[in-house]
C-alpha positions in Angstrom: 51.6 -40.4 -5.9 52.8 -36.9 -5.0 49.0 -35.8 -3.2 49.1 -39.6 -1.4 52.6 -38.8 0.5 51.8 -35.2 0.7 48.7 -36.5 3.1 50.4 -39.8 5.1 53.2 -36.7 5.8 50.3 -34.5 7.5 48.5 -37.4 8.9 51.8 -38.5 10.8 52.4 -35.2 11.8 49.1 -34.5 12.8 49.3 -38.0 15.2 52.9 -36.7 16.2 51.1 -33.4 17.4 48.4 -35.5 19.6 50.5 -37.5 20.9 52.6 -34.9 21.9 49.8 -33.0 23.5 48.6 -35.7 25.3 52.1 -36.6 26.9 51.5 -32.7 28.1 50.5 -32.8 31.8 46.8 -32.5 32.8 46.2 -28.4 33.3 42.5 -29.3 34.2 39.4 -31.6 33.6 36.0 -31.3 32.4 32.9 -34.5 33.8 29.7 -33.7 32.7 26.5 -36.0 32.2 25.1 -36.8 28.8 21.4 -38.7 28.4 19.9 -40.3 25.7 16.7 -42.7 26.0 17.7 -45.1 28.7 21.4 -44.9 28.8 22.8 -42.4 30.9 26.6 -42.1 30.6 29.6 -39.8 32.6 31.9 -38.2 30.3 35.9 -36.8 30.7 37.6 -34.4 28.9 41.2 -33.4 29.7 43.2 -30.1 29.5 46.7 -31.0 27.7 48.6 -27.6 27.4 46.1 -26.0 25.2 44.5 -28.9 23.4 41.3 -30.7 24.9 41.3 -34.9 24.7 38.7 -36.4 22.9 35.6 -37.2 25.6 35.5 -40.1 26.9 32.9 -42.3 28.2 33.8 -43.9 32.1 30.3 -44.6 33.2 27.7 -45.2 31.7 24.1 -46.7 33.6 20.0 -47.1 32.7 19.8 -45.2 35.8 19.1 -41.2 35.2 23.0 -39.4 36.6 23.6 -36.3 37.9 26.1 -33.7 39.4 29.2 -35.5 38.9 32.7 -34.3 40.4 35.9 -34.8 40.2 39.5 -34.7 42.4 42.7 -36.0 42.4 44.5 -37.6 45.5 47.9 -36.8 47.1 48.5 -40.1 45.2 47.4 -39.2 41.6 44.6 -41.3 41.7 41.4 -39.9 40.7 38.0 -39.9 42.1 34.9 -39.9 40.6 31.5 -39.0 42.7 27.8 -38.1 41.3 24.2 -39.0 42.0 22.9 -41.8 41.1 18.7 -42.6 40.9 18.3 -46.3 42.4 14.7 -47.4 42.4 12.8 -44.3 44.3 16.1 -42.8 45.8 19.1 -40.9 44.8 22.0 -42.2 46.2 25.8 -41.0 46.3 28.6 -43.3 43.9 32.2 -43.2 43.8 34.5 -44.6 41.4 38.3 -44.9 41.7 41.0 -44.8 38.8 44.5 -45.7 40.4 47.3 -43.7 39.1 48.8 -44.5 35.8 46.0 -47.0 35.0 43.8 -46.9 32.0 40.4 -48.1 33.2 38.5 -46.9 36.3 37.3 -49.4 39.2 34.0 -50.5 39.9 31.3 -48.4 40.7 30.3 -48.5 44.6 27.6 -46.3 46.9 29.3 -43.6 49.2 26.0 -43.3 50.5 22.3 -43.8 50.3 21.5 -41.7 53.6 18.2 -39.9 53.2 16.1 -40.1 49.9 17.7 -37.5 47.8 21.5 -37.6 48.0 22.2 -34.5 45.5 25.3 -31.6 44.9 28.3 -33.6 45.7 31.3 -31.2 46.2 34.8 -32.8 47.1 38.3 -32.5 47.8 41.7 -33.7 49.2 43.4 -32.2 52.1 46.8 -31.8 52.7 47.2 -35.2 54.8 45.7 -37.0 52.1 41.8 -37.4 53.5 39.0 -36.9 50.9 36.4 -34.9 52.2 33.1 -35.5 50.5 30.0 -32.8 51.0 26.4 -32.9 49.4 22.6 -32.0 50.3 20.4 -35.1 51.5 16.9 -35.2 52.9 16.8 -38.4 55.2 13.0 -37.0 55.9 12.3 -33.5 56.0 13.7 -30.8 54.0 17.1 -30.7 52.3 20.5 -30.6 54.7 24.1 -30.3 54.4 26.1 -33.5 55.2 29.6 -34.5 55.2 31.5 -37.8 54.6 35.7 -38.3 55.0 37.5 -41.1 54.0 41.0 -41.8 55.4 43.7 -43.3 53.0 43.4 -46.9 52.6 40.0 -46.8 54.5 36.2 -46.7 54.0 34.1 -43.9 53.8 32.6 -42.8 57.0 29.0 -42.4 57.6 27.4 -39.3 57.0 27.7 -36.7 59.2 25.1 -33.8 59.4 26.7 -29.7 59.3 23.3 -28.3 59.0 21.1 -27.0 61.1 17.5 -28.6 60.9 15.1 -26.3 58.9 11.7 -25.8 57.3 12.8 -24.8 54.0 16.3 -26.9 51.9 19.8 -26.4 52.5 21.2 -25.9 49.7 24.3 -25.5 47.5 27.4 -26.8 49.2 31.1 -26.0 48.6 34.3 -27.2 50.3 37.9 -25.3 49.9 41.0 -25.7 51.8 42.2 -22.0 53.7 45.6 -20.9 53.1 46.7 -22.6 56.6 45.2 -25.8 55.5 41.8 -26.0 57.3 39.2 -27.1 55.7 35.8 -24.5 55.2 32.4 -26.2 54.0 29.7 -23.2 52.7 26.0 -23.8 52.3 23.2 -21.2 51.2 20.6 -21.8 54.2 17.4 -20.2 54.1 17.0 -16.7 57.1 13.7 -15.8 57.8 14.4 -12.6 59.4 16.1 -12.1 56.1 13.7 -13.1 54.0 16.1 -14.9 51.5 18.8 -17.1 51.5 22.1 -16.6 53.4 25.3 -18.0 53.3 26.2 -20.5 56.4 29.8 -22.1 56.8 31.7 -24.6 59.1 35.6 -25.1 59.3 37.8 -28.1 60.6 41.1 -27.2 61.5 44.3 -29.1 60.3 45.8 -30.2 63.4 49.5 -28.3 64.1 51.7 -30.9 63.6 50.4 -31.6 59.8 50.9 -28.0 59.3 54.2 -27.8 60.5 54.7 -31.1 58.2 53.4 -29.8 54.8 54.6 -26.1 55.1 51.7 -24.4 55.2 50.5 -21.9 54.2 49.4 -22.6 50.7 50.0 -20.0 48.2 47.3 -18.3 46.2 48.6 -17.3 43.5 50.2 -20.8 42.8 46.4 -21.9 42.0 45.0 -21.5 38.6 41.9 -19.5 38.5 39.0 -21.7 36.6 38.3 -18.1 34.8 41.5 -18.6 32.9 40.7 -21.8 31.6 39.1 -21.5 27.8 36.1 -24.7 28.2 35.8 -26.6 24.0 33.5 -26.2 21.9 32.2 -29.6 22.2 30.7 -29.6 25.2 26.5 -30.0 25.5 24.5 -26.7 26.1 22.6 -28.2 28.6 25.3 -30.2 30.5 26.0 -29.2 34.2 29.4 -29.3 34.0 32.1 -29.3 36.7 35.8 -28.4 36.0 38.8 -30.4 38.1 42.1 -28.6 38.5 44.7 -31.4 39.7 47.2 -29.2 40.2 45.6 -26.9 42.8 45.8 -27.2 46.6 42.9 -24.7 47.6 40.0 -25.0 44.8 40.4 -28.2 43.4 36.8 -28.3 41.5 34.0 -25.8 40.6 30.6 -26.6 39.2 30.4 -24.2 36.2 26.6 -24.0 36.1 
């Protein structure tokens, strides 16, 4: 009798303890990909003080998946982007989870512009706009393209930041500045080089919206994704990317 309260004792505390970690706030997010047979699924895993959630499944599809990222909006709702193979081409999806709900919204294409839509990278600006960047080749070779999508409206079509070229764009990466602006960086191939380069384009924040949010953004206010300490559990051949909800400036890194 004593050994059978001794352990419903630690099991309640051990459920008092989750529960207490998980009504911690989110420090930081792992997505990642894992495949098996025909059944490709998207997993989750949150950062509650120091105590990783459980993985959980929010997509799952026969088609093969790929490169999935992760960001939070100005209004706590989170988006979910990756690659998707559709027939012969791989097309760009999005998935919504509204703030404070439990289950995410349907799946939906961002875009199936080119034949290879690959590399998403995203975030949220201060005015609330999700930028959207990835590599796509509509018929040549590989090139950088950009998508935007205003609160309450559609994605817009893709726009190309790349300069045509005979060998792929590749790599893309989107960060806000410290004043707000937002700076998109590719590797592009130089032949006078010999090699690959890094290329960049930047949108300014018009004044009046940095007047309006108090820019600029601090630094040091962002957690640095080298001081977060990744579970065990994750799959030695996942590409993972980490989401930082609480950062203005880098709000997700691939990690491999």
């Amino acid at each position: 009798m004593f050994l059978f309260r001794l352990l419903m004792v630690l099991s309640l505390a051990y459920v008092g303890m989750a529960r207490a970690s998980q009504d911690e706030p989110v420090m930081a997010q792992l997505v990642w990909v894992e495949s098996a047979a025909n059944n490709h699924q998207i997993f989750i895993t949150s950062l509650h003080g120091e105590d990783w959630s459980e993985p959980q499944a929010v997509y799952q599809s026969e088609n093969e998946l790929a490169s999935p990222v992760l960001v939070t909006d100005l209004a706590g709702d989170k988006w979910l982007v990756w690659s998707e193979r559709r027939k012969k081409k791989l097309v760009l999806m999005s998935q919504r989870r509204n703030a404070g709900a439990s289950t995410w919204g349907q799946a939906s294409i961002v875009s199936n512009h080119g034949n290879e839509s690959t590399a998403p990278a995203a975030l949220v600006d201060l005015t609330g706009r999700l930028w959207l960047v990835w590599a796509a080749n509509p018929g040549g070779m590989d090139d950088i393209f950009l998508a935007i999508r205003e609160p309450g409206s559609a994605w817009t079509d893709a726009i190309q930041l790349s300069a045509d070229n005979d060998v792929p764009d590749i790599r893309p990466e989107i960060v806000l500045q410290v004043d707000g602006d937002v700076l998109v960086s590719w590797q592009t191939f130089d032949f006078h080089l010999g090699g690959y380069r890094s290329d960049q384009k930047q949108f300014a924040l018009d004044s009046s919206a940095k007047t309006r949010y108090k820019t600029p953004l601090d630094p040091a206010s962002d957690m640095r994704p080298e001081e977060i300490a990744l579970p065990g559990f994750l799959p030695g051949y996942a590409m993972v990317s980490l989401h930082l909800p609480n950062n203005r400036l880098v709000q997700s890194v691939r990690l491999n």
